[in-house]
C-alpha positions in Angstrom: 0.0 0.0 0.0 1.4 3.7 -1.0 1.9 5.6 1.9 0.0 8.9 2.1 1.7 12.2 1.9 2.3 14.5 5.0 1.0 18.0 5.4 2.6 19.5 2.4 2.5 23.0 4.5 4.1 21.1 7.2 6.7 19.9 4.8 7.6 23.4 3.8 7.4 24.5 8.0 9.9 22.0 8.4 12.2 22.2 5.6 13.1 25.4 6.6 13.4 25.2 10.3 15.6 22.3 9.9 17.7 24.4 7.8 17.4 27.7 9.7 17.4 25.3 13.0 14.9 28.6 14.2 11.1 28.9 13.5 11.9 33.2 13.6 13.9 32.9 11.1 11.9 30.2 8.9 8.5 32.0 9.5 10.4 35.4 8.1 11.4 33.4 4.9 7.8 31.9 4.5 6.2 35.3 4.9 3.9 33.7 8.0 4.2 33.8 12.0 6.6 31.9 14.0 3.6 30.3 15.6 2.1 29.6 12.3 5.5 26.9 11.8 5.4 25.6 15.0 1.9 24.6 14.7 2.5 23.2 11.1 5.7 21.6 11.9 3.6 20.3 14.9 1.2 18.8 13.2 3.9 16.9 10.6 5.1 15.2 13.7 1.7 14.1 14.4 1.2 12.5 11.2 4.7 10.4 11.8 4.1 9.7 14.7 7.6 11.1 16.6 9.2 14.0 16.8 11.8 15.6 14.3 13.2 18.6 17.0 13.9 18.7 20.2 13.3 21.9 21.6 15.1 23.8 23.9 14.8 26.7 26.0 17.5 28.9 23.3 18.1 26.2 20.9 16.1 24.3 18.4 18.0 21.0 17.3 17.1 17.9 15.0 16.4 14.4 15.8 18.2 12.2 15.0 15.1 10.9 12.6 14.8 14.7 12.2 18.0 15.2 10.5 18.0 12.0 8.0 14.0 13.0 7.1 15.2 16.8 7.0 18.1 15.7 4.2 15.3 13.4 2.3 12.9 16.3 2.0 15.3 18.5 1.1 16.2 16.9 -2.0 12.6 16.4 -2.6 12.2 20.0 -2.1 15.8 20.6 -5.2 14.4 17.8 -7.7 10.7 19.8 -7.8 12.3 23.2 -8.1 14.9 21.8 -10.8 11.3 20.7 -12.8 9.7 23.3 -12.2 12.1 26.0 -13.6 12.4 23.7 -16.7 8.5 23.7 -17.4 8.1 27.1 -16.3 7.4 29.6 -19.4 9.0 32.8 -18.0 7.5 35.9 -18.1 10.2 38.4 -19.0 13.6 36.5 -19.8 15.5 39.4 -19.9 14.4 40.8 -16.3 17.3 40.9 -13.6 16.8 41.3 -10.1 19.6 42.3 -8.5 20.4 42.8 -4.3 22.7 45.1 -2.6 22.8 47.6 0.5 20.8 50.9 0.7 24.5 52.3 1.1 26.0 50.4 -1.8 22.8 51.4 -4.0 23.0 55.1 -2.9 26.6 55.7 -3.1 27.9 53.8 -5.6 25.2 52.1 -8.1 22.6 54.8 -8.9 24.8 57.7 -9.6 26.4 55.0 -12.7 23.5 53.4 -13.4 22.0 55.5 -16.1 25.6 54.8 -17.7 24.6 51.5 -18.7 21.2 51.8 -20.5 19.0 49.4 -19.5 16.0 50.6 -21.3 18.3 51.1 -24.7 19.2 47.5 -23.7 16.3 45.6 -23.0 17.2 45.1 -20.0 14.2 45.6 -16.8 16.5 45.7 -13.7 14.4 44.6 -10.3 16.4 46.3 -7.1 15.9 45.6 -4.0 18.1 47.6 -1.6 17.7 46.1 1.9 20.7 44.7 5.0 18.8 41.2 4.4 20.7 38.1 3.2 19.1 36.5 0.6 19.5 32.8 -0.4 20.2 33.8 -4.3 19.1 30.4 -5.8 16.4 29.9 -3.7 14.8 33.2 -4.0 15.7 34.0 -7.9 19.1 36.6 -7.6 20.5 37.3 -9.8 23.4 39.1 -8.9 24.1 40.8 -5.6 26.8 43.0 -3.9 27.8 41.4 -0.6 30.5 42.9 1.8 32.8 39.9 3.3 35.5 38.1 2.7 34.4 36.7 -0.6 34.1 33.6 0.4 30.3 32.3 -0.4 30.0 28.9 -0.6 28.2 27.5 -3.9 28.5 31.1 -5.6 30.5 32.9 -7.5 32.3 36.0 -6.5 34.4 38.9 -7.9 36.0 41.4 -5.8 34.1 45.0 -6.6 35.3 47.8 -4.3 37.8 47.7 -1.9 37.2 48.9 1.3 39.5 51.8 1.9 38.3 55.0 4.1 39.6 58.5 3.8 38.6 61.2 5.5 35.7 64.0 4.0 34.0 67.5 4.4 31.9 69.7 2.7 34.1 72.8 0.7 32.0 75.3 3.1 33.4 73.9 6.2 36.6 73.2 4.6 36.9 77.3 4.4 35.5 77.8 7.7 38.3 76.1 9.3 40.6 77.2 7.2 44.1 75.1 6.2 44.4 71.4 7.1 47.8 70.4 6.7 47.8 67.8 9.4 45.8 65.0 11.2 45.8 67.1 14.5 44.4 70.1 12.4 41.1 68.1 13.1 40.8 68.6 16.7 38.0 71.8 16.5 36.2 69.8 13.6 33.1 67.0 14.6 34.0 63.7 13.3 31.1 61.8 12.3 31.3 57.5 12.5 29.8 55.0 11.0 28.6 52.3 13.1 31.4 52.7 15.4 34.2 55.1 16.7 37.1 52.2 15.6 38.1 53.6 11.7 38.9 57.1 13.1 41.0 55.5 16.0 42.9 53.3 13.5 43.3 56.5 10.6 44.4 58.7 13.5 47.1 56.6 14.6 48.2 56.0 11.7 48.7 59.5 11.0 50.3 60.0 14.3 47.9 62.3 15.8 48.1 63.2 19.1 45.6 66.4 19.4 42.4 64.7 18.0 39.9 62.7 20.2 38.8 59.9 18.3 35.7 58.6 20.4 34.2 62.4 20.3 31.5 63.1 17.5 28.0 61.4 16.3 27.7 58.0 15.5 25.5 57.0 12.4 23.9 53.5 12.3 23.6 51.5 8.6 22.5 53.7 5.9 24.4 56.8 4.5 24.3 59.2 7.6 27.8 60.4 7.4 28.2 60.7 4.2 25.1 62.8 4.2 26.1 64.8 7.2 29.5 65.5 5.7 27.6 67.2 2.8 25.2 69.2 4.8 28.5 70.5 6.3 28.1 69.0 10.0 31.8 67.2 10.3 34.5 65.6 8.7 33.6 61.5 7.3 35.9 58.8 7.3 34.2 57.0 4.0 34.7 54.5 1.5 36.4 56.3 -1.6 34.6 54.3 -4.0 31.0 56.0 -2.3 32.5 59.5 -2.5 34.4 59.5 -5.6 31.7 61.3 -7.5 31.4 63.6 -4.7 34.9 64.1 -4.7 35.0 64.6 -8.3 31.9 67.2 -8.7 33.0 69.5 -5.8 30.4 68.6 -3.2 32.9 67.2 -1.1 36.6 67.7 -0.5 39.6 65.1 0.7 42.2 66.9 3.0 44.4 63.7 3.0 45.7 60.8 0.5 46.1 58.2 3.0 43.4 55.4 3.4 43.4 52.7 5.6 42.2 49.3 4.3 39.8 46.9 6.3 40.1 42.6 5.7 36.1 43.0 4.3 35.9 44.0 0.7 32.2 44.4 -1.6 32.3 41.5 -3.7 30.0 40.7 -6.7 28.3 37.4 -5.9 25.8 34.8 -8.2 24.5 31.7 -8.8 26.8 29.8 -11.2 23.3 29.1 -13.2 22.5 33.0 -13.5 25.7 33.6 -15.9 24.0 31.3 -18.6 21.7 34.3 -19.3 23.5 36.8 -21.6 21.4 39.8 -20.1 23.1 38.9 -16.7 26.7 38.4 -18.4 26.0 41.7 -19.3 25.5 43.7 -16.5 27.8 41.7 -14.5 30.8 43.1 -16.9 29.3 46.5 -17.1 29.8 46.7 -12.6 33.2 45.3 -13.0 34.1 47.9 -15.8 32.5 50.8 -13.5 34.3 49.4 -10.5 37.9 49.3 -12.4 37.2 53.1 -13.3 35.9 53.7 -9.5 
C-alpha cells in the first residue's frame, strides 16, 4: 500500500526550520508567524508519529530521525524546483533582479547606473536595496553586492570595491576652518562615524595624531548618515572612496588627505553559477566590473 503524503505545508514548515534550526527565522522566509510553523511543523510530527526537533529553551535542534528525514525532503524539495524551472514559461527572460545595501545602491550604483542603459538595452532591472541576506538560488538573484571576505560557498564571487576609508567634508566647512595640513588640524572639527568610533581610531594613529579625540562626534547606524552629514557640512567623514568618488570629483565634497586605511572586508559581486548562462546577466555583471575598475 502507497503511503499517504504528509501535510505539504508542514513539509515546507519544516524544511526550513531544519535548515534555519529557528522557526523566527523560517516564519520570516515563508512570509507567515513563527507560531504559524510551530503549529505546522507540529502537526507533521503528528502525522509520523515522533518527533523531528527537540526543543530547547535557546536552541532548536534535529532528531536524530529529524535530520536524516530533514536531508530526504530537502532533496525532494531541489528535484521539484529543478522541474519546475524547466516547465516554467518565464515571463520576461531578460528581467534581472539584482540585491545590494541601501549604502552600496545610494553611493555607488545609482549615480552610474544611467551609464549603462538598461532601457536602450532591454534590460528591466528589479532592485531591492535592503541589509537582508538572501539565499540567491532559492529566491531567484541574480546578482548581488555582498561585503565579506568573498568567500560564499556555492556562488561565485568577484571582488568589486575595496574597502579603503579616507577622511571628508563639505568645501563650506573646509573654508570655515581654514588650512588642514595635518591629522591634528582636526581637533575643533566634529567627526562623524559609522557604526562605530574604531576607523577614526585606527586612521588617526596611523597619521600620528596626538591632538584629535577619536571617540568624540555622532555615531550613524547603517545607511548613509555620514556621508550625508558630511555634505550638509556638519563634520569631517571617514568614507569609503569608491561612495564619495563622484562627490569628490563634482565639488560637493573635499579630501584633505591621501592616506586610506584598508579593512580585511571588501564588496564582492556574488551569483549563482546558473545565472551567468543568461547573456542579459553576463552583461551587467561586466558592465559593474568595468565601472568598478574606473571607480
Amino acid at each position: 500500500m502507497v503511503a499517504a503524503l504528509p501535510p505539504l505545508n508542514g513539509l515546507k514548515a519544516f524544511e526550513a526550520a531544519a535548515r534555519h534550526l529557528s522557526m523566527t527565522k523560517a516564519a520570516d522566509e515563508l512570509h507567515v508567524t513563527a507560531g504559524a510553523v510551530s503549529l505546522q511543523v507540529r502537526e507533521l510530527e503528528l502525522a509520523l508519529g515522533r518527533p523531528l526537533f527537540l526543543r530547547r529553551p535557546r536552541a532548536l535542534l534535529l532528531t536524530p530521525e529529524g535530520a536524516a528525514y530533514a536531508a530526504r525532503v530537502q532533496a525532494a524539495f531541489a528535484l521539484i524546483r529543478e522541474a519546475t524551472s524547466e516547465i516554467r514559461v518565464p515571463a520576461r527572460s531578460n528581467r534581472l533582479f539584482v540585491t545590494w545595501t541601501a549604502s552600496v545602491a545610494a553611493q555607488w550604483l545609482l549615480p552610474r547606473l544611467a551609464g549603462f542603459g538598461a532601457e536602450a538595452r532591454g534590460i528591466d532591472i528589479e532592485i531591492n536595496s535592503s541589509n537582508r541576506v538572501f539565499d540567491l538560488e532559492r529566491e531567484g538573484v541574480d546578482l548581488a553586492i555582498r561585503h565579506g571576505m568573498g568567500d560564499y560557498e556555492g556562488l561565485i564571487s568577484e571582488r568589486l570595491l575595496d574597502d579603503a576609508l579616507l577622511p571628508v567634508l563639505s568645501p563650506e566647512l573646509a573654508r570655515r576652518v581654514g588650512v588642514i595640513a595635518r591629522a591634528d588640524d582636526l581637533a575643533d572639527i566634529p567627526l562623524l562615524h559609522d557604526e562605530s568610533t574604531e576607523d577614526w581610531r585606527k586612521w588617526l594613529s596611523d597619521m600620528g595624531a596626538e591632538r584629535v579625540d577619536f571617540a568624540r562626534g555622532a555615531v550613524f547606524s547603517g545607511g548613509n548618515g555620514t556621508i550625508e552629514a558630511a555634505l550638509a557640512g556638519l563634520g569631517v567623514a571617514l568614507a569609503r572612496h569608491a561612495f564619495v568618488a563622484h562627490e569628490i570629483a563634482a565639488g560637493r565634497l573635499v579630501a584633505p588627505f591621501i592616506h586610506t586605511i584598508s579593512q580585511p572586508f571588501a564588496y564582492y559581486l556574488v551569483c549563482p553559477p546558473a545565472a551567468l548562462k543568461r547573456p542579459e546577466v553576463v552583461e551587467f555583471r561586466n558592465w559593474l566590473l568595468a565601472e568598478a575598475g574606473r571607480a
